[in-house]
C-alpha positions in Angstrom: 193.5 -16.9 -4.1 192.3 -14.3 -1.7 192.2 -10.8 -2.7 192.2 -10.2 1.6 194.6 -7.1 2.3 194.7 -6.0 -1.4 193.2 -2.5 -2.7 191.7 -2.0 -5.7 191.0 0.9 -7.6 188.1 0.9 -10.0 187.2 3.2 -12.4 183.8 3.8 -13.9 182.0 1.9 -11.2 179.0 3.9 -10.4 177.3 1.2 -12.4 177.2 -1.2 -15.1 180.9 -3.9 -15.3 182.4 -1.4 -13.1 180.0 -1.7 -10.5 179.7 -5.6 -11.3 183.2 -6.0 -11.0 183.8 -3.7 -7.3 181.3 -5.9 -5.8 182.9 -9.6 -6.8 186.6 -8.1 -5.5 185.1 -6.8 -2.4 184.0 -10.2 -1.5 187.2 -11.7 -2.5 188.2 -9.7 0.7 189.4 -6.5 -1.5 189.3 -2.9 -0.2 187.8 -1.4 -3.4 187.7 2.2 -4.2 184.8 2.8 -6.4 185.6 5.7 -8.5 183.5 7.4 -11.4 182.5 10.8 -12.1 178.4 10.2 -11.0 177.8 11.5 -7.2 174.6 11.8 -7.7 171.2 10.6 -10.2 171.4 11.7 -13.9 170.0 10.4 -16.8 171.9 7.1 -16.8 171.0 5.3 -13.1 174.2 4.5 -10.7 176.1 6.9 -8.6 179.7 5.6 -6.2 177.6 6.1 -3.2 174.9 3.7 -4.1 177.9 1.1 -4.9 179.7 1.9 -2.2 176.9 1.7 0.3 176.0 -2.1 -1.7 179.4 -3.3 -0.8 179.8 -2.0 2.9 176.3 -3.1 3.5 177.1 -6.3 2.5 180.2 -6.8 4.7 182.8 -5.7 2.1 185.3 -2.3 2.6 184.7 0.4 -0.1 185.4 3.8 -0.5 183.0 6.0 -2.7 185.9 8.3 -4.8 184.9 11.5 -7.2 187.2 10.9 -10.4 186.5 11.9 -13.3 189.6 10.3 -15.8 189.9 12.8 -18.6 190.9 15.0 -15.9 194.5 14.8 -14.8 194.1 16.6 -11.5 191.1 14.8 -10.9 192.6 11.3 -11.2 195.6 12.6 -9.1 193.6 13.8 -6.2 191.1 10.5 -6.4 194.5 8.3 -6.5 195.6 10.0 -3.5 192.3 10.1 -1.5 192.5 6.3 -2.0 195.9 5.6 -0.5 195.4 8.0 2.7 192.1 5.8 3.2 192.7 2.9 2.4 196.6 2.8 3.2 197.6 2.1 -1.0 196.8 0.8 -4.3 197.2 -2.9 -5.8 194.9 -3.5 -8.5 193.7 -1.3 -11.3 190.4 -1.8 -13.1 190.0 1.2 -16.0 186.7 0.8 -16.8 185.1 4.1 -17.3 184.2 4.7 -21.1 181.4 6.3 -22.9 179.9 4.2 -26.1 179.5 5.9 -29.8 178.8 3.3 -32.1 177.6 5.0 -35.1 179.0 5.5 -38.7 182.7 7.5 -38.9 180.9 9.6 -41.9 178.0 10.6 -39.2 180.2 10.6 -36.3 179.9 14.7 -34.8 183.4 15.7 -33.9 182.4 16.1 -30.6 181.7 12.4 -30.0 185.0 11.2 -31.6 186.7 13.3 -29.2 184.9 12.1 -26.4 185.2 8.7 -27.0 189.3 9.3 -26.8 189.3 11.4 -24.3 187.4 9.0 -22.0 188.0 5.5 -23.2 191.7 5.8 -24.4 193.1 9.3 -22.4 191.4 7.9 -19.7 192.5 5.2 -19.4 196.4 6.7 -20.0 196.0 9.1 -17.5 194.5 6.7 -14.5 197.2 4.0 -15.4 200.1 6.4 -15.3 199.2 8.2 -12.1 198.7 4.4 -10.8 201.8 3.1 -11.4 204.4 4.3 -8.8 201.5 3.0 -6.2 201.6 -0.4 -7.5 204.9 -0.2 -7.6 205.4 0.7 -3.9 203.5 -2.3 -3.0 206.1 -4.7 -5.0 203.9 -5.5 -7.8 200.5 -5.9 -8.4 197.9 -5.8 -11.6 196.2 -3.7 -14.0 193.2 -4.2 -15.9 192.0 -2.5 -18.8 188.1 -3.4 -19.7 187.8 -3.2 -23.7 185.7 -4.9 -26.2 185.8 -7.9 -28.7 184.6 -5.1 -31.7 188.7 -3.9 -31.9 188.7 -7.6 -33.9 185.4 -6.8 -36.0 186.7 -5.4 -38.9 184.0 -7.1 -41.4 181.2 -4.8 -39.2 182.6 -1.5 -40.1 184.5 1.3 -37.9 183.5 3.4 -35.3 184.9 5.5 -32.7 184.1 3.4 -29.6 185.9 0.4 -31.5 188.9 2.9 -32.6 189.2 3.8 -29.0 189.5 0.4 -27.3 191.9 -0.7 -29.7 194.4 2.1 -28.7 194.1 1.2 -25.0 194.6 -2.8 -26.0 197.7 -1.8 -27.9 198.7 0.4 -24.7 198.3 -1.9 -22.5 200.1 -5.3 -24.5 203.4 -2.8 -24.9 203.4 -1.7 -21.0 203.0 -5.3 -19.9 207.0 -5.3 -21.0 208.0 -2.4 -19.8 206.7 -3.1 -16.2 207.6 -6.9 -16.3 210.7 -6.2 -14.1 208.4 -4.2 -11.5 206.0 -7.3 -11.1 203.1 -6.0 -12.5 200.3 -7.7 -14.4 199.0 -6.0 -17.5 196.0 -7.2 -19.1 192.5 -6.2 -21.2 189.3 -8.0 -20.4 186.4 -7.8 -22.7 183.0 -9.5 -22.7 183.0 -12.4 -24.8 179.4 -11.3 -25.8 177.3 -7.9 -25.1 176.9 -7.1 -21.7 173.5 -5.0 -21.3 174.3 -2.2 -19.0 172.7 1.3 -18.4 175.3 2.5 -20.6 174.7 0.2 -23.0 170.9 0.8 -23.0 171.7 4.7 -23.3 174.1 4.7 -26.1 173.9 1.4 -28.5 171.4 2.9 -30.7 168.6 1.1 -30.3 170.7 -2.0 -31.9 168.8 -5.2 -31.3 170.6 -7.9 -29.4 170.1 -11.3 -30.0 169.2 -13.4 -26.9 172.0 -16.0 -27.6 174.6 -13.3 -27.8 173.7 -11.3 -24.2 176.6 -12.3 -21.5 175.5 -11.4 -17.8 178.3 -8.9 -15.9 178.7 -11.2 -13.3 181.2 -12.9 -16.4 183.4 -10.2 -16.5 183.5 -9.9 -12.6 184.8 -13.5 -12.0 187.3 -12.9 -15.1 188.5 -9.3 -13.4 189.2 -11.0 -10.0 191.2 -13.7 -11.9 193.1 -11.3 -13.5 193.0 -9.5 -10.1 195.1 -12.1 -8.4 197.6 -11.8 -11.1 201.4 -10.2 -10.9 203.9 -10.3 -13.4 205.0 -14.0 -12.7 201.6 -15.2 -13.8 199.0 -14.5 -16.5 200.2 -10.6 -18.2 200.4 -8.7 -21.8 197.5 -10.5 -23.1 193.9 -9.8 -24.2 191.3 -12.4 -22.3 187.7 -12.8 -23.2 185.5 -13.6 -20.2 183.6 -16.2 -20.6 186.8 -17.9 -22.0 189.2 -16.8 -19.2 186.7 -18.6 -16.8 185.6 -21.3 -18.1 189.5 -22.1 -18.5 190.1 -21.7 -14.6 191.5 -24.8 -13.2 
């Protein structure tokens, strides 16, 4: 299925999945707005320009978008930006997130609170504001990007974990509640470790085995499955990528 004459709306795409996952809709024939908080180089590579520029140049419509989700306004004004451009909103991809994945009894305050404001607020405040736009189209999906550690409870706890388990449990409840408006709801997580910038600047110099490294491009060809998705299909569930594709017919 074509994604032709649908808009997306990705957040936390100045790199990493996000970025990943902007490219593959946009050549499913998506107009993607790539929306993230980095406009320009910091310590962590990626800003929406570079992204955006990646898509346009090859052929695809994007639209570089400031947004920085813990920030109502912010989402708000990004949200609208993205409908006066690109003429509305079908598909939601909440993927910006920050990683902590140290110790609760070392965990600073500070990085407990900004793993909830980013990765679980975040996420509230993007897919709330999203709605009614989805809705105006007559349906449509959303996509919540979370991790296979909520299910690791034999490997400790730890703020990132805590986090993305509050957006799957979000998300599985407000696949009901917009059932009637046909709307998709779903998480997506890696089935493995995807090794992105972020990633590289936050895991803590945790070694990765070989054997357990997924490439992005996994959780881009699961996201634009999910992508084509409304409320009559695939909704209120938790995929793994490399499961979710590998099961395509």
């Amino acid at each position: 299925m074509s994604l032709a004459g649908k808009v997306a709306f990705v957040a936390g795409a100045s790199r990493g999945i996000g970025a990943t996952v902007a490219a593959a809709l946009a050549r499913e024939g998506a107009a993607v707005a790539v929306a993230a908080r980095s406009e320009q180089e910091g310590r962590v590579p990626g800003t929406i320009y570079a992204v955006a520029d990646g898509i346009t140049t090859g052929g695809g419509r994007a639209l570089p978008v400031p947004c920085d989700v813990t920030s109502e306004e912010s989402v708000q004004t990004a949200l609208e930006t993205t409908v006066s451009e690109l003429g509305g909103i079908d598909i939601l991809v909440a993927n910006a997130g920050v990683l902590w994945l140290g110790p609760i009894e070392s965990t600073p305050l500070k990085r407990w609170q900004l793993c909830l404001n980013v990765n679980l607020t975040g996420v509230f405040l993007v897919t709330k504001a999203v709605i009614p736009h989805i809705k105006a189209r007559g349906g449509g999906s959303l996509i919540a990007v979370t991790t296979t550690g909520v299910g690791m409870v034999d490997h400790g706890s730890n703020a990132y974990w805590v986090s993305k388990a509050g957006v799957e449990r979000l998300y599985l409840g407000l696949a009901a509640d917009l059932r009637p408006d046909n709307i998709a709801v779903n998480c997506l997580s890696p089935s493995r470790v995807v090794l992105t910038e972020g990633w590289q600047a936050g895991g803590g110099g945790m070694e990765v085995p070989p054997e357990m490294v997924e490439p992005p491009e996994a959780m881009a060809s699961a996201a634009v499955l999910l992508a084509q998705q409304d409320a009559t299909g695939v909704t209120g569930t938790v995929q793994r990528s490399e499961a979710l594709t590998f099961s395509r017919p």
